[in-house]
N, C-alpha and C positions, 0 to 999 in steps of 0.2 A: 134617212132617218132609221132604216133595221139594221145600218150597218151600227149606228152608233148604239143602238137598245142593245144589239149584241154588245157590244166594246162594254156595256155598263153590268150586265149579265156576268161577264165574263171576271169583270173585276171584283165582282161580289162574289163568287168564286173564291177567285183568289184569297181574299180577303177569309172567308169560311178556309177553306183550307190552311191556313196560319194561324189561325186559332188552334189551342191544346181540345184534344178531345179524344174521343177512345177508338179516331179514325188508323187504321196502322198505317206505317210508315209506305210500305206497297202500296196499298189503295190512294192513299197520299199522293205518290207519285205518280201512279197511270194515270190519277184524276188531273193532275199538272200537265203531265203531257197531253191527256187531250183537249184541254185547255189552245194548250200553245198551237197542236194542232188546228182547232178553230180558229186562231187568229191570226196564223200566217193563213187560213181561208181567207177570214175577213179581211185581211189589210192589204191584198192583192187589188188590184186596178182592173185584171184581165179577165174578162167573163168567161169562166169556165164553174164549172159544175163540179166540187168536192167526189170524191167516192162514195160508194154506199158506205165505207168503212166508219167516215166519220158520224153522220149521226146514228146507224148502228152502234158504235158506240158509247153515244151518250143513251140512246135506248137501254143498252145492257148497263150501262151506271145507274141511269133510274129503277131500275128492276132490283137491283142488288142492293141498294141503300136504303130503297125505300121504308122500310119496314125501322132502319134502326136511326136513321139520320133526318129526319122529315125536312127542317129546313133547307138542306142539301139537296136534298130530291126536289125543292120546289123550285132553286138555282138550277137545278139541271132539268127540269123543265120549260123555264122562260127562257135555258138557250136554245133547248129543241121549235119553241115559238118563235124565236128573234129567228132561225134559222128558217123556217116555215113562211116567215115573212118577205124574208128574203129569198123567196122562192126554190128551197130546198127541201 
């Protein structure tokens, strides 16, 4: 079940990120790749343990957005949770 809360997390993302907004185009895209990042996590079979990198990551996204994208930072919160859940 956290693999699939992530998989749904992750699409609402997505989905926020294809929307026009006054995100630029760079932030855009790092936020995409660590997206995909997460999900070739998640879509693995083999139990192994991500880097620090990745949610570091979504750490320093939520820190940076927070303040001007709130909904966005509440999506990159519930992956930091789906990830948490799934014991990361």
């Amino acid at each position: 079940m956290p693999r699939k809360t992530l998989q749904q997390q992750l699409e609402t993302l997505r989905q926020q990120l294809a929307e026009p907004d006054r995100l630029s185009d760079d932030d855009r895209h790092a936020l995409l790749e660590l997206a995909k990042d997460i999900e070739r996590f998640a879509d693995t079979d083999e139990p192994h343990m991500p880097d620090d990198n990745l949610v570091d990551g979504v750490n320093l996204a939520v820190e940076r957005f927070e303040a001007e994208f709130p909904a966005l930072t509440s999506t990159l919160r519930n992956v930091l949770q789906a990830l948490a859940n799934m014991g990361i």
